[in-house]
SEROLO-389190 format. One record per residue (C-alpha): residue number from 1; residue in three letters; x, y, z. Coordinates in pm, 1 decimal, decimal comma. Layout:
% residues N
{NUM "ALA" {X Y Z}}
...
//
This chain:
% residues 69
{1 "UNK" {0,0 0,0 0,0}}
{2 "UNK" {258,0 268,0 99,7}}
{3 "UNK" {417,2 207,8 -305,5}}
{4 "UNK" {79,6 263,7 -437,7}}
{5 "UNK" {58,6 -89,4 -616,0}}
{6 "UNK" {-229,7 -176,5 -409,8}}
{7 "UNK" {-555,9 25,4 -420,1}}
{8 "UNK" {-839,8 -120,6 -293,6}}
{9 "UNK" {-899,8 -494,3 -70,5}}
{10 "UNK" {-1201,8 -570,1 4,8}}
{11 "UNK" {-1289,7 -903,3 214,3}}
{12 "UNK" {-1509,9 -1213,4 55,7}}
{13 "UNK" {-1782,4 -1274,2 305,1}}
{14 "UNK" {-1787,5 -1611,7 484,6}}
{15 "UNK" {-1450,5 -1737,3 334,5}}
{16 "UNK" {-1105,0 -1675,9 381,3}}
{17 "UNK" {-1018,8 -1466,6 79,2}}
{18 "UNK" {-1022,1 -1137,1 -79,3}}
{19 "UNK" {-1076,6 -951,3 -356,1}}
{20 "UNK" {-792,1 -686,6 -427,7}}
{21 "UNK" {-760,0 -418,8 -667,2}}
{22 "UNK" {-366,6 -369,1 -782,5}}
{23 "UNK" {-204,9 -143,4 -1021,8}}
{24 "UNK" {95,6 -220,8 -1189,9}}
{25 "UNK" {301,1 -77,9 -1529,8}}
{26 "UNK" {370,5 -430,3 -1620,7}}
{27 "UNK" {200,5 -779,2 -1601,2}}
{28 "UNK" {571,8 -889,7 -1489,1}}
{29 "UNK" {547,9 -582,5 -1234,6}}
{30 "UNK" {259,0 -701,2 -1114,5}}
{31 "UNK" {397,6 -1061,1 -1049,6}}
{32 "UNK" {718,7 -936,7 -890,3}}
{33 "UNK" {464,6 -805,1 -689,8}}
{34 "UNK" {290,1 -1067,8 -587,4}}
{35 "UNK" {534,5 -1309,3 -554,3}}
{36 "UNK" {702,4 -1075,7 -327,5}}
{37 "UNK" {406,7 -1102,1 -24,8}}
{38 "UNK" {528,2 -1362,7 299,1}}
{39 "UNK" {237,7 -1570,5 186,2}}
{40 "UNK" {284,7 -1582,0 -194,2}}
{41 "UNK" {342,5 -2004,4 -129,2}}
{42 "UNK" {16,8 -2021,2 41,7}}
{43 "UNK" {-196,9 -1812,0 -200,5}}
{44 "UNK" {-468,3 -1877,3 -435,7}}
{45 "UNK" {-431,6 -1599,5 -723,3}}
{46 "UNK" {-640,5 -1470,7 -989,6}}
{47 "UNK" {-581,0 -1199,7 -1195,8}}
{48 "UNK" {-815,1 -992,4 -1407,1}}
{49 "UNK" {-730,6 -701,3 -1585,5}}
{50 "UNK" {-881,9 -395,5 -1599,0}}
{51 "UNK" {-918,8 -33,9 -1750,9}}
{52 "UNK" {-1148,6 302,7 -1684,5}}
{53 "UNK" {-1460,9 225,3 -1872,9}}
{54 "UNK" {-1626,4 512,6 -2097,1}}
{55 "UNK" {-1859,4 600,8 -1872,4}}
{56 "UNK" {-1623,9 694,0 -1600,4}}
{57 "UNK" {-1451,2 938,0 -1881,8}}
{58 "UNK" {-1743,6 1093,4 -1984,5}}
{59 "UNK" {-1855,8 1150,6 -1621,4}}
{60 "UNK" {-1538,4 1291,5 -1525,2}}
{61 "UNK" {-1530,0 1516,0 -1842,9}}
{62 "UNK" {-1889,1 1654,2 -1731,5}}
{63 "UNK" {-1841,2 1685,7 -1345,1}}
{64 "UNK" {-1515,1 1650,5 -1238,6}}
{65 "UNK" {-1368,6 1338,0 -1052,0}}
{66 "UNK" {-1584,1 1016,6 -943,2}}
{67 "UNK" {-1637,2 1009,9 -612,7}}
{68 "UNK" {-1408,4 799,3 -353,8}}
{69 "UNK" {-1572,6 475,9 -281,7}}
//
């Protein structure tokens, strides 16, 4: 968190997981990344990328910055 790589972690109700949102430059970024964490060995992982959907751009081009979650 204090790099900025991860932005958002949200706990899965009822299980022992989470759903995290990361940000990286590179797909090998991100992996250094994640392989980095104590319990990379013990970890499930999934990754789906993402990008700012239209909406969110026109939004922001007609009032300014979403708001925080």
């Amino acid at each position: 968190m204090k790099e900025g790589k991860l932005k958002r972690i949200f706990r899965v109700v009822g299980q022992r997981a989470n759903f995290s949102i990361w940000e990286a430059a590179s797909p090998e970024e991100l992996h250094a990344t994640l392989t980095s964490l104590r319990m990379h060995p013990y970890m499930d992982v999934g990754v789906t990328p993402i990008i700012r959907h239209t909406t969110t751009e026109a939004y922001e081009a007609a009032h300014g910055a979403m708001p925080p979650f």
